[in-house]
Steps between C-alpha positions, in 0.01 A plus 500: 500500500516511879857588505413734287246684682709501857809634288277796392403518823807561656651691260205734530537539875892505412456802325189613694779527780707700328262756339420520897821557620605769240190704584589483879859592393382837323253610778767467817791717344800554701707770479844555639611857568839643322698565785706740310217715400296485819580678852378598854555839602531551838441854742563497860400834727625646774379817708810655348452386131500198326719262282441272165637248310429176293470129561559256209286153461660177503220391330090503491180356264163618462258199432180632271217253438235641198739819491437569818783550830454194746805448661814643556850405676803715497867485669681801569890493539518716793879524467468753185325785725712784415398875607454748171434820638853552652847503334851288563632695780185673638421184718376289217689186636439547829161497498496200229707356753270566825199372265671180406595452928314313725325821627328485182492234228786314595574371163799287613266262636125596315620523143207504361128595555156324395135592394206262406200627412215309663192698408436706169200697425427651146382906647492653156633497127852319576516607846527227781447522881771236618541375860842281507737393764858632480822390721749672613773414735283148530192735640183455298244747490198599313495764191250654328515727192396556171657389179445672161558277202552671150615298262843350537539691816337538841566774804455518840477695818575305810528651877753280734538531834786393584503465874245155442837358349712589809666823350448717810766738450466842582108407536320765730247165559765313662765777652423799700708906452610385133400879396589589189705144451157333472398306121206430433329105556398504154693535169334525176571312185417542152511183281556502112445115331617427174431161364 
């Protein structure tokens, strides 16, 4: 009868376990990005204009505990930046080119780019404040923005500048008479999730 008792025992707890872990599994839900659906669009300025383009992720999850955003870690592949608002032959590849050099991204050697989030906020219906850390060109420097989550997607505005990841080109911070050659510190990006 005693063997009885501890085998109900520890089935129970067996089981107990398990009921445990499933509900822990349902409230943390991970959930990986399609790369092939999601994007960062990118739009440099300069005094005389300004450029765009897109970035493609290598990959990225959002972590959601109770249904609601708690983490979040992306990598970008920084060597898919391609310029969309000029043509083959208008200086398309050339600027690609100068964006993938060491004066800017230097892709060669900084293939890819990071961000963790380290702080998120619920601010209203499905909207986030997030503070996270991204890398680029092994610089790490704080980023805040906020992150709308609808459904199966989520956007985002975020404001870079560029010169705290040692992209000082053309900078009128760092180089003096650049007239109308100057660009701007700060590039904007707008970020579409789909996961």
């Amino acid at each position: 009868m005693k063997n009885l008792k501890t085998l109900a025992i520890i089935a129970f707890a067996a089981l107990s376990t398990t009921v445990v872990s499933a509900q822990a599994k349902a409230k943390n839900d991970g959930k990986k990005i399609d790369v092939s659906k999601s994007n960062i669009h990118w739009v440099g300025k300069k005094v005389t204009g300004q450029h765009e383009g897109d970035i493609n992720f290598k990959e990225g999850t959002l972590l959601f505990q109770d249904g609601k955003l708690t983490k979040g870690k992306f990598t970008v592949d920084m060597t898919s930046i391609v310029v969309t608002d000029l043509k083959a032959g208008e200086g398309k590849e050339k600027l690609e080119g100068h964006l993938k050099a060491d004066d800017f991204f230097g892709t060669d050697k900084y293939t890819t780019a990071t961000l963790n989030f380290t702080k998120v906020t619920p601010k209203a219906n499905g909207v986030y404040a997030v503070t996270g850390n991204m890398k680029i060109k092994e610089k790490t420097n704080p980023v805040t923005f906020d992150l709308t989550v609808k459904g199966n997607t989520a956007t985002a505005k975020v404001t870079i500048d560029r010169t705290k990841y040692d992209i000082k080109y053309g900078s009128g911070s760092f180089f003096d008479n650049l007239g109308d050659k100057a660009i701007n510190d700060n590039f904007d990006l707008t970020v579409s999730l789909q996961f």
